[in-house]
C-alpha positions, 0 to 999 in steps of 0.5 A, spaced: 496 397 113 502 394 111 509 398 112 515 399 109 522 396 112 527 403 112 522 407 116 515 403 119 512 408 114 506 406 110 506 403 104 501 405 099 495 400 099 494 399 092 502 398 089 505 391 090 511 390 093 516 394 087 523 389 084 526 393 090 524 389 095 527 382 091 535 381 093 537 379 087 533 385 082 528 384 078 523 378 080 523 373 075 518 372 070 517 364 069 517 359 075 522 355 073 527 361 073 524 362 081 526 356 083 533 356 079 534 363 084 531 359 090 536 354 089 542 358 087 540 363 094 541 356 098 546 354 096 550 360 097 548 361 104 550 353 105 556 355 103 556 362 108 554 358 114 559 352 112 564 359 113 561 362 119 561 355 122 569 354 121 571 360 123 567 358 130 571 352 130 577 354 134 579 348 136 579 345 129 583 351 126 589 349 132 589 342 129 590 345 123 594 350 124 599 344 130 598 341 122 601 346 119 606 347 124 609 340 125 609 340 117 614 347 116 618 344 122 619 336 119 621 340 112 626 345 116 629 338 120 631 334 113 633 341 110 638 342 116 640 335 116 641 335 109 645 341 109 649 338 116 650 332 112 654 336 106 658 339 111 660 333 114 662 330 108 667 336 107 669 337 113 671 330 113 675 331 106 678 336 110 680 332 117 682 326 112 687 331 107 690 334 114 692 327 117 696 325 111 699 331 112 700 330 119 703 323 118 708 326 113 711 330 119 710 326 124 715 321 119 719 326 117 721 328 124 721 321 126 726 320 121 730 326 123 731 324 130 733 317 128 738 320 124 740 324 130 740 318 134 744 314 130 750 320 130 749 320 137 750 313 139 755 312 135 759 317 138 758 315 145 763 311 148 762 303 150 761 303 157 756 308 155 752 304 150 753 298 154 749 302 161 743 304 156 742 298 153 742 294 160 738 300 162 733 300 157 733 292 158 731 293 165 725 298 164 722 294 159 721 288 164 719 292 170 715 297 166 709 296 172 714 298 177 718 303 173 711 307 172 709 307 179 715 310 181 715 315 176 707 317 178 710 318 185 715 322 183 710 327 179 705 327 184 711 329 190 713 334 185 706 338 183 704 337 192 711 341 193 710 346 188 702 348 190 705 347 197 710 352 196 705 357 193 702 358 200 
């Protein structure tokens, strides 16, 4: 006696198994047509093992996600190494056009201490002229002494300040 899946209830003795029974409907008339089914049913369920097997490989989904990753980061890299690029090249359009500026200012000024200068040397008595000369003459030749003289008097000078603080 053969029973039927669903409830283990008897299946008449003389009816055959019904088109129900077939997963894909209706059985097929011909052979050819069976095993074109048969066929088509393996490869599906190649293909759904195929499925089941990577969604089990972690592994391999770590790699490919590690992939996936280093690739999103590589491309946000040369974007930002793009971007930086053009804003350091506008930037030192900025820095260039600001230096001619400063130049300009800084020869401007030193034009007008000069002729300041120039007013004052004049007005200033010979004796006078004659002592900054020789003064200037002298430093020129000592400049080593004359440097370590004046770091000595800075430094006396801040050890007394920071001393009378105290």
């Amino acid at each position: 006696m053969t029973t039927s899946r669903r409830a283990g209830k008897p299946a008449p003795a003389g009816k055959p198994a019904g088109p129900e029974m077939v997963p894909g409907g209706a059985v097929p008339e011909d052979e050819q047509q069976l095993l074109q089914e048969i066929e088509q049913t393996r490869e599906q369920l190649g293909e759904t093992v195929e499925q089941l097997v990577a969604k089990a490989d972690v592994k391999g989904q770590a790699r490919a996600k590690a992939r996936e990753l280093a690739r999103r980061v590589k491309g946000m890299a040369a974007r930002a190494r793009a971007k930086a690029a053009g804003r350091g090249a506008g930037v030192q359009s900025q820095v260039a056009g600001k230096t001619v500026i400063a130049r300009d200012k800084a020869a401007a000024g030193r034009d007008q201490f000069q002729a300041r200068a120039a007013a004052a040397w004049q007005a200033a008595p010979d004796g006078v002229r004659r002592a900054v000369s020789k003064g200037a003459s002298t430093a020129n030749k000592r400049r080593a002494p004359l440097a370590a003289a004046a770091a000595t008097l800075i430094a006396g000078y801040l050890t007394l300040r920071r001393w009378r603080k105290r």
